[in-house]
LOZAVEX-391651 format. One line per field, with one value per residue: residue number from 1; x, y, z of N, C-alpha, C in turn. Coordinates in steps of 0.001 Angstrom, whole numbers, plus 524288, in hexadecimal, padded with zeros to 5 digits. Layout:
N
nr (NUM;...)
n.u (X;...)
n.v (Y;...)
n.w (Z;...)
ca.u (X;...)
ca.v (Y;...)
ca.w (Z;...)
c.u (X;...)
c.v (Y;...)
c.w (Z;...)
# end
This chain:
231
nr (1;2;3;4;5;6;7;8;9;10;11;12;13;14;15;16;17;18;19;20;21;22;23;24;25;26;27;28;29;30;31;32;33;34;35;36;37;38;39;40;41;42;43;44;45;46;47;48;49;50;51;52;53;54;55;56;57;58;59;60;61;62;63;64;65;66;67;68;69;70;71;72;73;74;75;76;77;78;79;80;81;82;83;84;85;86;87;88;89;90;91;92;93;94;95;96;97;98;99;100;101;102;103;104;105;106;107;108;109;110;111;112;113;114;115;116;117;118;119;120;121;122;123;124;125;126;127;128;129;130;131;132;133;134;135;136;137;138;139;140;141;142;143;144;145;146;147;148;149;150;151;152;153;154;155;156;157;158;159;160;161;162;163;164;165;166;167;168;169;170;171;172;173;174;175;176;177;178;179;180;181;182;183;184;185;186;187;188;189;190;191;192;193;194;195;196;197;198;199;200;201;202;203;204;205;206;207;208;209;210;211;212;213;214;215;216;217;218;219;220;221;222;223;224;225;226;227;228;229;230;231)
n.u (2B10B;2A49E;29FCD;296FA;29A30;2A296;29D90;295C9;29B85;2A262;29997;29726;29DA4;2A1BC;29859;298DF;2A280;2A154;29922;295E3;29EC8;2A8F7;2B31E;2B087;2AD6D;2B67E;2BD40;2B902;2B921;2C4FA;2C648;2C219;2CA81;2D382;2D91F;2E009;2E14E;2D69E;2D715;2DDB4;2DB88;2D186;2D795;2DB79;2D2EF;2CDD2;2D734;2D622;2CBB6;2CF00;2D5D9;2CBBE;2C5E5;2CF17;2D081;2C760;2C5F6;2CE20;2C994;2C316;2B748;2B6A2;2BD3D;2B7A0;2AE27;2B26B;2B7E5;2B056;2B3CE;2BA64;2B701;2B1CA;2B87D;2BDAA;2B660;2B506;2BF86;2BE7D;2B7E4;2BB60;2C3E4;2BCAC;2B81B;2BF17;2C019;2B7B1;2B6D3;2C127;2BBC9;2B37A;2B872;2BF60;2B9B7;2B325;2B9A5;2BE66;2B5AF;2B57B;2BD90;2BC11;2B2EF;2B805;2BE57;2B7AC;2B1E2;2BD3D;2C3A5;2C4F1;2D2CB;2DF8D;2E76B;2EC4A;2E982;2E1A5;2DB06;2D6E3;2D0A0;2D2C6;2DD68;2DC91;2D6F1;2DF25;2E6D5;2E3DD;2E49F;2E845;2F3ED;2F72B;2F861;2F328;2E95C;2E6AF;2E56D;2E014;2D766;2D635;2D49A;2CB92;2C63C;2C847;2C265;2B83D;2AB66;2A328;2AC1C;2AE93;2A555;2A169;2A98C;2AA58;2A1D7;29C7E;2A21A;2AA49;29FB7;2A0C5;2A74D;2AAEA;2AEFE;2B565;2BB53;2C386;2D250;2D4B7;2CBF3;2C92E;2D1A7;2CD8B;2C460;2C7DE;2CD08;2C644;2BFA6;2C69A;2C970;2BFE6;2BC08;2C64D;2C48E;2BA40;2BC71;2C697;2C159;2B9E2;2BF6D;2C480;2BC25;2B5CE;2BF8F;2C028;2C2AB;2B914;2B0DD;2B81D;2B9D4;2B089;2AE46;2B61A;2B262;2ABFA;2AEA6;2AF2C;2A651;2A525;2AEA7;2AA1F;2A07D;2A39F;2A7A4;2A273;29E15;2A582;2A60B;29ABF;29B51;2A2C1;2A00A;2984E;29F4D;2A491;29B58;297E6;2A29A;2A2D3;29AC2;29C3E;2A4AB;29FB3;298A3;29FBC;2A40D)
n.v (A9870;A91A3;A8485;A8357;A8A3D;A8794;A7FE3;A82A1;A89A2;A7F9B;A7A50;A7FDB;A81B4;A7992;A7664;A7ECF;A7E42;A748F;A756A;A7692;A7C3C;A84FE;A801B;A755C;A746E;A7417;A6C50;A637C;A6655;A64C6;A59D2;A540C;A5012;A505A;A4A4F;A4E14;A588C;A5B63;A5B55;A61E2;A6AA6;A6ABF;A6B25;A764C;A7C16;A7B36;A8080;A8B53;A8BE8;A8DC3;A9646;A9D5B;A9D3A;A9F6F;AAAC1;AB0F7;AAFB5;AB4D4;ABF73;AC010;AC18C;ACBE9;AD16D;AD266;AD561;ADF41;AE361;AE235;AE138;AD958;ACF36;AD092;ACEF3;AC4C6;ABF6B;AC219;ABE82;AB237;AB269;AB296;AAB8C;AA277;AA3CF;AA1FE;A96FB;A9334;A9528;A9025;A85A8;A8417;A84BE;A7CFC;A73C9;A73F7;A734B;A695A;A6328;A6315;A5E38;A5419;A531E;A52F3;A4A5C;A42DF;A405B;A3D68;A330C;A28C6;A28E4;A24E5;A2FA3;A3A15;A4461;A4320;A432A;A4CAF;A5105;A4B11;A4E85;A586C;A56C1;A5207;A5A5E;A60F4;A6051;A6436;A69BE;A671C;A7215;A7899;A7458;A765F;A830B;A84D5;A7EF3;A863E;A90E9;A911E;A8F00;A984E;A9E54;A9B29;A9DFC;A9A15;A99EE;AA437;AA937;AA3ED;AA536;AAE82;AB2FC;AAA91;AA412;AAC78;AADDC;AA589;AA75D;AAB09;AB828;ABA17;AB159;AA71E;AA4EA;A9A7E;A95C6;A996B;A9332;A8931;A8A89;A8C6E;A8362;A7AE6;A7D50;A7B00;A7087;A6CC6;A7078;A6B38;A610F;A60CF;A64C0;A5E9D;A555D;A54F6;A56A5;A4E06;A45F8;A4870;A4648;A3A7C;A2EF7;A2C43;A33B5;A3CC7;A391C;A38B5;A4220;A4782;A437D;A4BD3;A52E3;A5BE3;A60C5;A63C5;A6A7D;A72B7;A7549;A77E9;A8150;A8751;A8938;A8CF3;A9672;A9ABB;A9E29;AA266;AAC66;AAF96;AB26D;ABA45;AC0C5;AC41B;AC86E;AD08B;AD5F6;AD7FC;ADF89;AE8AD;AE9B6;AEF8D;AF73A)
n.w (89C48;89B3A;89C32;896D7;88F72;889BA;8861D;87E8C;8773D;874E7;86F21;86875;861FF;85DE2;855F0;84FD2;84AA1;84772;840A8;833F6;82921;82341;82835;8298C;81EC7;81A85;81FBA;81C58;80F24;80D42;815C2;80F65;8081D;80E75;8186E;81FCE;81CEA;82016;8299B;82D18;829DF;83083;83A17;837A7;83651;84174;84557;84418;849EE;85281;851AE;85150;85BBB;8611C;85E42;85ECE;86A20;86D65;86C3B;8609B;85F05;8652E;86116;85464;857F4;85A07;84FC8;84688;83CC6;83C98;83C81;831FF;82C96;82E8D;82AB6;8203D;81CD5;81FF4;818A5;80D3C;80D8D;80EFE;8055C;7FD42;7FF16;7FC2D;7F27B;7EEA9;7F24F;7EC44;7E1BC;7E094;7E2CC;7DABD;7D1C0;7D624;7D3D8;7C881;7C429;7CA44;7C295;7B8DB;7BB46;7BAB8;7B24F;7AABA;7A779;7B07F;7B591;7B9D8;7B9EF;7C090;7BCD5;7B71D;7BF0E;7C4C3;7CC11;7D7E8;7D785;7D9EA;7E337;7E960;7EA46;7F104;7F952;8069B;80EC7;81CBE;8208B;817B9;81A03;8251E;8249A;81F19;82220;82BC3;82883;822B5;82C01;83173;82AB7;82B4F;82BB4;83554;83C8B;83BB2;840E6;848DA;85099;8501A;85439;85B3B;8610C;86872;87090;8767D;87DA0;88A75;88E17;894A0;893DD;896AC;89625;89558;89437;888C7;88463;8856C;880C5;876D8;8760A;875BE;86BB5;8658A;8660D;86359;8594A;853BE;856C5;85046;84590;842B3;843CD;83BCF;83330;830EA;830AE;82708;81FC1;821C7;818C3;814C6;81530;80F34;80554;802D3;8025E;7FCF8;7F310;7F066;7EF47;7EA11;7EA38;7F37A;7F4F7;7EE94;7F429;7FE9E;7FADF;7F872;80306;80966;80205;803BD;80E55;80F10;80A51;811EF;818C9;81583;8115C;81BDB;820A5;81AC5;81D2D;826A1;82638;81FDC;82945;82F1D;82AFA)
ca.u (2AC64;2A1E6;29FCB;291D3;29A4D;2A54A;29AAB;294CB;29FB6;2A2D2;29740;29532;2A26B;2A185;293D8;29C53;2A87C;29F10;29578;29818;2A13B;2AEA9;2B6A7;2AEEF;2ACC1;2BD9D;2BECA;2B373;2BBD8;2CA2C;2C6A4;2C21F;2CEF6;2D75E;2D7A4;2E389;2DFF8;2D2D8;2D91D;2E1EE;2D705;2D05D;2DAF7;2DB21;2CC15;2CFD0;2DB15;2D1C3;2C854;2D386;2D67F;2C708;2C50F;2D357;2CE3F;2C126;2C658;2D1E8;2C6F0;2C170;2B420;2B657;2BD67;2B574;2AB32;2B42F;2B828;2ADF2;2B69D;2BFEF;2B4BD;2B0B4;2BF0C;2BE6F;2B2D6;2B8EF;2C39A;2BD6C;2B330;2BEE5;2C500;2B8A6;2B6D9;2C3F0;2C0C5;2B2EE;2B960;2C337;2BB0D;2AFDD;2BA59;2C22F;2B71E;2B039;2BEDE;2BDFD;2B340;2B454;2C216;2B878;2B02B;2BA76;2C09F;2B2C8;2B1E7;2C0D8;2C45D;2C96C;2D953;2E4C9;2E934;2E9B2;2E7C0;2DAE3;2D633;2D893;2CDE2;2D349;2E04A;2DB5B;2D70C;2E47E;2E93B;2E1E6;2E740;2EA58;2F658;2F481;2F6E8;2EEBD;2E386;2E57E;2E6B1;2DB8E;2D362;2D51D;2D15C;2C5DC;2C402;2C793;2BDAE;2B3FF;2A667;2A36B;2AE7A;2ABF4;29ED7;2A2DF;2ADB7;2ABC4;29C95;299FA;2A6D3;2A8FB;29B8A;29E82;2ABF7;2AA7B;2B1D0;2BA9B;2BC65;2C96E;2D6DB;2D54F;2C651;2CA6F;2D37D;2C9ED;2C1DB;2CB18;2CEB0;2C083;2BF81;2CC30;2C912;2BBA6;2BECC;2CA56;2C0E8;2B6F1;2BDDA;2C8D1;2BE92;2B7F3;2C2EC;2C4C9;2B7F2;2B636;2C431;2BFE9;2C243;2B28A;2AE45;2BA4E;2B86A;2AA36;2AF7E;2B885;2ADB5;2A69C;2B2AE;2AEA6;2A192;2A7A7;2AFB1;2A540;29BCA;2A7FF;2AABC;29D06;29C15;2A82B;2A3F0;29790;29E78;2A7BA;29C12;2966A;2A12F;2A638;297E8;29873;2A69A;2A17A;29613;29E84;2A71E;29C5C;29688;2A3A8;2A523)
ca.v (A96BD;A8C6D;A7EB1;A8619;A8F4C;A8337;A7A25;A851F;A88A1;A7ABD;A77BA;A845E;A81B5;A757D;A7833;A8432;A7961;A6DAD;A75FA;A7661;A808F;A83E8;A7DA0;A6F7B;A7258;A7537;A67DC;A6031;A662A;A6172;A55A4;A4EBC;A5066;A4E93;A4AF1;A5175;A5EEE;A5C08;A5CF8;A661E;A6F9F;A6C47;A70D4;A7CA6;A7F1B;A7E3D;A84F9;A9048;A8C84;A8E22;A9B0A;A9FD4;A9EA1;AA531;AB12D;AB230;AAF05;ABB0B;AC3A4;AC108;AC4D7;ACFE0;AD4C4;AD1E7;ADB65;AE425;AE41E;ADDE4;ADF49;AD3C7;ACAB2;ACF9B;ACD6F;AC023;ABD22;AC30F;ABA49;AADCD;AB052;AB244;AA704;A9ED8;AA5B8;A9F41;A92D2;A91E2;A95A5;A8DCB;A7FD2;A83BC;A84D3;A78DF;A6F2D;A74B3;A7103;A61AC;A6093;A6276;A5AC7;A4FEB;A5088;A51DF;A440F;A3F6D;A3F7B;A3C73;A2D1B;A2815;A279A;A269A;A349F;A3CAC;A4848;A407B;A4494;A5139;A5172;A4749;A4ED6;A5CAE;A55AB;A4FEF;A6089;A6607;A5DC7;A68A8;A6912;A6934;A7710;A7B01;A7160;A7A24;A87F6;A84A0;A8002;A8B43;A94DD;A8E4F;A8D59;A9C54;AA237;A9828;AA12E;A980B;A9BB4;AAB31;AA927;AA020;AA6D7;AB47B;AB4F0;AA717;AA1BC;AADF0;AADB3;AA072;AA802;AB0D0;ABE18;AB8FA;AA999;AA5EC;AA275;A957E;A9545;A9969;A8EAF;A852E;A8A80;A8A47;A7C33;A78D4;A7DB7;A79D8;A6AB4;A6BD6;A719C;A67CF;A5B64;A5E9C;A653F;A59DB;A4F46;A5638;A5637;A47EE;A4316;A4992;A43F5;A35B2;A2F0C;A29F7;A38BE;A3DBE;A37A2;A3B05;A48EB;A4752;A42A5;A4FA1;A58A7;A6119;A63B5;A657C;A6F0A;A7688;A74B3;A7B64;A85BE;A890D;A8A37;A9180;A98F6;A9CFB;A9D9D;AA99B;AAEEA;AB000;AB427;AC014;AC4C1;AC5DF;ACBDD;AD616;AD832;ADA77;AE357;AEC1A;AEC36;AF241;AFC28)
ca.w (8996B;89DA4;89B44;89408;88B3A;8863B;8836A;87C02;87382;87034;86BFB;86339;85DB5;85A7C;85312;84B3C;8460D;8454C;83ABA;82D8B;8287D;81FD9;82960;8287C;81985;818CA;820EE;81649;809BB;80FEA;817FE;80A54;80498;810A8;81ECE;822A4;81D74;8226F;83044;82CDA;82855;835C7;83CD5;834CD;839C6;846E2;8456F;84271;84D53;8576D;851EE;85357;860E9;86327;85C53;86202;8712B;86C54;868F1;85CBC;85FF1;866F9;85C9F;85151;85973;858BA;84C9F;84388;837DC;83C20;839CE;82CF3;828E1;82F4B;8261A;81A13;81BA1;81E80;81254;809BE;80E11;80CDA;7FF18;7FA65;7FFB6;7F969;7EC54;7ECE1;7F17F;7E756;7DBD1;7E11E;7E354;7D61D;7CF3B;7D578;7D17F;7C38A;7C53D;7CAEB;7BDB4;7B44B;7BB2F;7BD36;7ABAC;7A9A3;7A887;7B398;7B475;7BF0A;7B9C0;7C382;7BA62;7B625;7C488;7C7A8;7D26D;7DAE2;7D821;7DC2B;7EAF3;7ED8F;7E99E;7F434;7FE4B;8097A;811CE;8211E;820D0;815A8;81D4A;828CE;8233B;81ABD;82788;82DA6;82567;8237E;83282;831FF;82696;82C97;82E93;83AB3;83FD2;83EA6;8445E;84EDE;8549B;851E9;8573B;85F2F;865A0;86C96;87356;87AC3;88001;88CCB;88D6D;89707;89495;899F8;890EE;895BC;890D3;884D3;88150;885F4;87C50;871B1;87542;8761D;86721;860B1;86543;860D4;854DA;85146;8542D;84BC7;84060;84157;841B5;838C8;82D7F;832E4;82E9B;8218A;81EC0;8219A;81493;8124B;813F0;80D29;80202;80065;80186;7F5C7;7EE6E;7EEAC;7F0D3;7E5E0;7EC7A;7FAB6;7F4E4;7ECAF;7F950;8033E;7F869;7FA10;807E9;808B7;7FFD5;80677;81226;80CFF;8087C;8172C;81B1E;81202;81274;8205F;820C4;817D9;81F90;82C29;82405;81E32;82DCB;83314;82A74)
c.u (2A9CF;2A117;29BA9;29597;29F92;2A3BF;296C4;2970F;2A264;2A006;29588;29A2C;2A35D;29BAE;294B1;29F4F;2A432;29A43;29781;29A51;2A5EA;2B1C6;2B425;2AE9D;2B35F;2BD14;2BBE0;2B77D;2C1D5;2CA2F;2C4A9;2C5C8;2D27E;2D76B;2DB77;2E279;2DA96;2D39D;2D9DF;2DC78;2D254;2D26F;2DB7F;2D4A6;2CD9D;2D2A6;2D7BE;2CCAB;2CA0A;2D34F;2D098;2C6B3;2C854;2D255;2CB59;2C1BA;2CA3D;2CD77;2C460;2BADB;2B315;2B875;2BCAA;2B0A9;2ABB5;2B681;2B41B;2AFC9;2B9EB;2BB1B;2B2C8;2B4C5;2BF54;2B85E;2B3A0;2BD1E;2C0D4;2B920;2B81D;2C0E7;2C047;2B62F;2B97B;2C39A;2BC76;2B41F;2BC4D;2BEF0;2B6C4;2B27A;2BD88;2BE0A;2B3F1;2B620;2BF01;2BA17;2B2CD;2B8E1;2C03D;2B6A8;2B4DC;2BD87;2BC60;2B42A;2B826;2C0BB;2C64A;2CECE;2DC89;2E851;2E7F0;2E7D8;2E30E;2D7A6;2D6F6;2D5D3;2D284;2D9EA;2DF69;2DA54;2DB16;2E7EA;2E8CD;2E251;2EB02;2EF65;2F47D;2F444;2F3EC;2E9A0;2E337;2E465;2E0D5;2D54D;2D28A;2D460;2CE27;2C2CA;2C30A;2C3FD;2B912;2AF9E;2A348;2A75F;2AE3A;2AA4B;29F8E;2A4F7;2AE04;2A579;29C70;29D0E;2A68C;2A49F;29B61;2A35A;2AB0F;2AE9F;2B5A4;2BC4B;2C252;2CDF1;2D574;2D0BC;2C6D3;2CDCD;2D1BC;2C74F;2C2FD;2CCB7;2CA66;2C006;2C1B9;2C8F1;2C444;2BCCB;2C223;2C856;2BDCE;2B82A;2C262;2C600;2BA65;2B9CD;2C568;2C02E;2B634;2BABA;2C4C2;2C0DF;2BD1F;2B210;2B262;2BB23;2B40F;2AA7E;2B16B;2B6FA;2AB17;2A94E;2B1B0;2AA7E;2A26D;2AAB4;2AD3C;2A210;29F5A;2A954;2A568;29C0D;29E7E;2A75C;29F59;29828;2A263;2A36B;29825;29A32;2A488;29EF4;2977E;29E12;2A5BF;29E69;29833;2A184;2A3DB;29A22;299C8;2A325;29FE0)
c.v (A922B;A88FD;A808E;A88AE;A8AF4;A8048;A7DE1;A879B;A84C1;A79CD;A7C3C;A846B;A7CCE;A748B;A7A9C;A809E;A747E;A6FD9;A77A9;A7C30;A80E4;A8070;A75E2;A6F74;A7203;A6E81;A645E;A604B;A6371;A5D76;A5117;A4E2E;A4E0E;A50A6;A4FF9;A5741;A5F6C;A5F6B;A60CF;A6C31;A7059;A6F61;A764F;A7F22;A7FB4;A7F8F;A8BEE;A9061;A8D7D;A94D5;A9F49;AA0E5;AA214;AAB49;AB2A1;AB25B;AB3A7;ABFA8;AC45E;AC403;ACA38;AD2F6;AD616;AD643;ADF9C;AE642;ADFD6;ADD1D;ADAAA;ACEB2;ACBD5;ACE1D;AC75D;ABCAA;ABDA5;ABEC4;AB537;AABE8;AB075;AAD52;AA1F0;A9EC4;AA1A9;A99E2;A9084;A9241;A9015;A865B;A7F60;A8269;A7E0D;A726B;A701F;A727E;A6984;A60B8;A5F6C;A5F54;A559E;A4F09;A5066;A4C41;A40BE;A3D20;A3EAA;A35B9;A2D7A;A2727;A292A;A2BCD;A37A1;A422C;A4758;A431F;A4961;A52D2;A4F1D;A4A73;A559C;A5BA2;A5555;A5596;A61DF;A63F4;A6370;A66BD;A6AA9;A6FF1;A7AF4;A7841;A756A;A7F36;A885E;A83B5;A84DA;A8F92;A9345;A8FAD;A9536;A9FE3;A9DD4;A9C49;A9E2E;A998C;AA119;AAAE4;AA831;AA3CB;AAC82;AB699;AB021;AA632;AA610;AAD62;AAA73;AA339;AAD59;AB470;ABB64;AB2F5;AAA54;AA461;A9D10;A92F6;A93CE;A9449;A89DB;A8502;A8957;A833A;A796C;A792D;A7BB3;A73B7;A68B5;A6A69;A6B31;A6250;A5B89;A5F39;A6221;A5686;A50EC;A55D1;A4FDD;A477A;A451D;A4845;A3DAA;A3522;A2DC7;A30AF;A3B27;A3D8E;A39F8;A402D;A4A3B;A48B7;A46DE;A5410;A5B5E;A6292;A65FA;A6BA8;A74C3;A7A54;A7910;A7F95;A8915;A8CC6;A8E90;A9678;A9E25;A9FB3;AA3CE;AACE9;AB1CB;AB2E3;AB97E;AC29E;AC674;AC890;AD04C;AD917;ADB3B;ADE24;AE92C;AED3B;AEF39;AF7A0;AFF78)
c.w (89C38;89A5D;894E6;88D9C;887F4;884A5;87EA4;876CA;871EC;86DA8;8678C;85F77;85C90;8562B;84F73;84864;844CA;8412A;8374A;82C70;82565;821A3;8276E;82065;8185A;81A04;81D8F;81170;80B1D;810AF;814F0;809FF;807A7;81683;82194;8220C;81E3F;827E0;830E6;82D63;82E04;838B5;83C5E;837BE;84013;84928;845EC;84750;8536F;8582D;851DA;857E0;86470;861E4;8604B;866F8;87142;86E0D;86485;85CF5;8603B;8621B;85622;85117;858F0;855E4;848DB;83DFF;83798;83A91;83482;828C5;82B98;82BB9;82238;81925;81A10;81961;80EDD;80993;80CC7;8081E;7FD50;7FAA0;7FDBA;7F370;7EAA3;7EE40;7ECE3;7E25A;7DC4C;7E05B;7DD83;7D0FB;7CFE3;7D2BF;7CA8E;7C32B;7C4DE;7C3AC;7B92B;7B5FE;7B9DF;7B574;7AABB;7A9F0;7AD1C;7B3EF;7BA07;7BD3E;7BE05;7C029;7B8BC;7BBA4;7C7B5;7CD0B;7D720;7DC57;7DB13;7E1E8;7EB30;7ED10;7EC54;7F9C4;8024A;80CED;81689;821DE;81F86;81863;82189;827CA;820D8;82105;82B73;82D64;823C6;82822;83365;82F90;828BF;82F07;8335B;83ECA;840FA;8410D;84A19;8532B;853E8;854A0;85BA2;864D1;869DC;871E9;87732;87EFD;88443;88CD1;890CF;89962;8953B;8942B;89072;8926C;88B8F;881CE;88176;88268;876BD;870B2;8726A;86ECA;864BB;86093;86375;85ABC;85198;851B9;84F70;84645;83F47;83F60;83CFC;831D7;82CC0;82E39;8272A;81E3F;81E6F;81C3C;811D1;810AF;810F0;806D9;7FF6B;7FE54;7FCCE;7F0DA;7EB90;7F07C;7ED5C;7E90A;7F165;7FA48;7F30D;7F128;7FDB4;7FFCF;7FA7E;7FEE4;809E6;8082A;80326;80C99;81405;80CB1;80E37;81912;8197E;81281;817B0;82270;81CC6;81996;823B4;828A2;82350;82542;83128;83120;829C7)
# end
C-alpha cells in the first residue's frame, strides 16, 4: 500500500469512531456511573473493531457478494440486539425517573429505603466482564460498523496487499481505535462531567433507548429488505 492509501484509511476511520453512534452513546450511559466499566466497555468496542477488519481482510466482502444472505442475517441480529437494548434503557431510565420523583416529594431521611433511586445506580454497577461483553456487542450490532466494513474498508485494501500490510493495518486501527474510545470513556468519567450526567440519567437513558431503538429499526428493515431481494 502507499503512503496515499494509509493516510486515506486513517483518516476515514477515524471520522467513522469519532461520529456519533451506539458505541459513544454505550460509553455516555456507563461512563456516568463508572470509570472502570467505562474502560472496560471501551475495550469491549475495540475488541469488536479488531475482529472487523479480521473478517473483511479473511473475506468478508467477497463473501457477502456471494452470498447476500449472510448480511441480512448480520442485520437481523444486530437490530434484535439493538431492539433489547432500546427496550430495556427506555423502561429503565422511565423507572429512575419516577424513583427520582417519588424521593423528590418524600421528606428527606438517611433511610436508604427512603431513596431507592440513588440505590438502583449503585445495582447496575457492571463487572469488568459484563463492561466488556456488553461493549462488544454493541461494537458488533453497531450499523457503522456494517456499513464501514462491509462496503468502505475494503475499497482502501488492494487484491494483493501483503501479510505484513495487513497487520500494519490492523495495528494502525486497533491503536487508533483504543485512544479515542479510551480517552473517550476517560473524559465522560471525569467527576465535573460525571456528575452532570447523573443529574439527567433518566433522560440519557430515555434519549439512548431512543436511538437504539431507531437504530434496530434501520437495521431489521434493511435485513428484511435483503431477505425479500434473495429470494
Amino acid at each position: 500500500m502507499t503512503l496515499a492509501a494509509y493516510l486515506g484509511l486513517l483518516g476515514t476511520w477515524i471520522a467513522a469512531i469519532a461520529s456519533p453512534g451506539p458505541d459513544t452513546v454505550q460509553l455516555i450511559r456507563v461512563g456516568s456511573r463508572s470509570r472502570r466499566a467505562a474502560l472496560w466497555v471501551a475495550v469491549g468496542i475495540c475488541t469488536g473493531n479488531i475482529l472487523w477488519p479480521v473478517v473483511t481482510m479473511a473475506g468478508l466482502s467477497a463473501l457477502i457478494a456471494a452470498f447476500p444472505w449472510i448480511l441480512a442475517v448480520l442485520y437481523l441480529a444486530g437490530g434484535l440486539f439493538l431492539l433489547r437494548m432500546g427496550i430495556g434503557s427506555l423502561l429503565g431510565g422511565w423507572r429512575e425517573q419516577r424513583l427520582k420523583q417519588k424521593s423528590s416529594l418524600s421528606d428527606a431521611t438517611p433511610d436508604p429505603q427512603a431513596h431507592p433511586a440513588s440505590a438502583a445506580v449503585s445495582a447496575t454497577e457492571l463487572t469488568p466482564s459484563q463492561a466488556w461483553r456488553l461493549g462488544l456487542a454493541t461494537n458488533l450490532s453497531n450499523p457503522k460498523a456494517l456499513l464501514f466494513f462491509g462496503a468502505v474498508f475494503a475499497q482502501f485494501l488492494p487484491v494483493d496487499i501483503s501479510v505484513p500490510e495487513r497487520l500494519l493495518v490492523l495495528l494502525m486501527m486497533t491503536a487508533v481505535g483504543l485512544l479515542w474510545f479510551c480517552g473517550f470513556a476517560w473524559m465522560v468519567s471525569l467527576p465535573a462531567w460525571a456528575e452532570k450526567l447523573r443529574q439527567i440519567n433518566p433522560l440519557i437513558e430515555m434519549i439512548a433507548g431512543a436511538i437504539f431503538l431507531l437504530l434496530a429499526l434501520f437495521l431489521l428493515h434493511g435485513g428484511i429488505e435483503k431477505i425479500l431481494a434473495v429470494l
